[in-house]
C-alpha positions in Angstrom: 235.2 137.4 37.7 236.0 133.8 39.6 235.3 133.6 43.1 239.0 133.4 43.5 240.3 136.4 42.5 237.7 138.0 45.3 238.4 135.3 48.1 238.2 137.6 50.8 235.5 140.0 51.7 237.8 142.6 52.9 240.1 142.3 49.3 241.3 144.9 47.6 243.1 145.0 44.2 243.9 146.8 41.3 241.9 146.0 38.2 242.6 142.4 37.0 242.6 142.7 33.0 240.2 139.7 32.8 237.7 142.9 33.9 235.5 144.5 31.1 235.0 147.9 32.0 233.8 149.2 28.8 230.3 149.5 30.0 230.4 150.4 33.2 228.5 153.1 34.8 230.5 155.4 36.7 228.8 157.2 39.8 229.9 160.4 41.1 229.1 161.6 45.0 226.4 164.3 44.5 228.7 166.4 46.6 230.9 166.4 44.3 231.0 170.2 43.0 231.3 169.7 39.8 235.1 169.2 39.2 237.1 166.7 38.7 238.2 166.2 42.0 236.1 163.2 43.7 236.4 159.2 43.0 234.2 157.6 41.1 232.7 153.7 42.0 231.1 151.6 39.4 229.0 148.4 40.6 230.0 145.3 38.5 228.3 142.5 40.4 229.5 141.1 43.5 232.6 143.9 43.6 232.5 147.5 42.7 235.6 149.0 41.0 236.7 152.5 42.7 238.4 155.1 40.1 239.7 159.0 40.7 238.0 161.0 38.1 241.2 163.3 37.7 242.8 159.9 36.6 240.1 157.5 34.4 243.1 156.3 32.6 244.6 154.2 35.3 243.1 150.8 36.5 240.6 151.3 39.5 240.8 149.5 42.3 238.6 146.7 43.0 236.7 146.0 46.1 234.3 143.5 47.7 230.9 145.1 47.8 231.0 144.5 51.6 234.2 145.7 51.9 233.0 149.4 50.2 229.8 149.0 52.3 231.8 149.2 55.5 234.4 151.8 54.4 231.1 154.2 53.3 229.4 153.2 56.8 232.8 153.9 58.6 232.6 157.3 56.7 229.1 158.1 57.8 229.7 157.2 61.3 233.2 159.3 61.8 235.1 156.0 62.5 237.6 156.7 59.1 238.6 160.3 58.2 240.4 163.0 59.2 241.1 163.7 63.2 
C-alpha cells in the first residue's frame, strides 16, 4: 500500500483493489458468541482492514492502525457507544 493512499492518520476507506487480502488473518472479538454477528479486523501492516462477518463478501473498510487504536480506546473508555 503507498503512503498516499493512507495520508491521514484518521483515514478511512473502502478496500482499494491494489489490496491483497487472500492471506489475511481475520480476528474475531472473543465476545463474540459464536454467530455471525460481530466484525472482524485483520492487521495488514501500517492499516488494518475492518469486515462484518455476516458480509465477508463485500470490501472491508480500511483504517489507519491509529485511527482503530483510538476508536477501540474510545470504546473501552465509554466515550463512543450507545447513550
Amino acid at each position: 500500500m503507498s503512503t498516499s493512499s493512507m495520508a491521514a492518520p484518521h483515514e478511512v476507506t473502502a478496500a482499494p483493489y491494489d489490496v491483497d487480502l487472500a492471506y489475511a488473518q481475520w480476528r474475531k472479538s472473543s465476545y463474540s458468541g459464536g454467530a455471525n454477528d460481530c466484525v472482524e479486523v485483520a492487521q495488514l501492516g501500517q492499516c488494518a482492514a475492518v469486515r462484518d462477518s455476516k458480509d465477508i463478501g463485500r470490501r472491508p473498510l480500511l483504517v489507519s492502525n491509529v485511527a482503530l487504536r483510538t476508536l477501540i480506546g474510545g470504546i473501552a473508555r465509554g466515550l463512543i457507544g450507545e447513550p
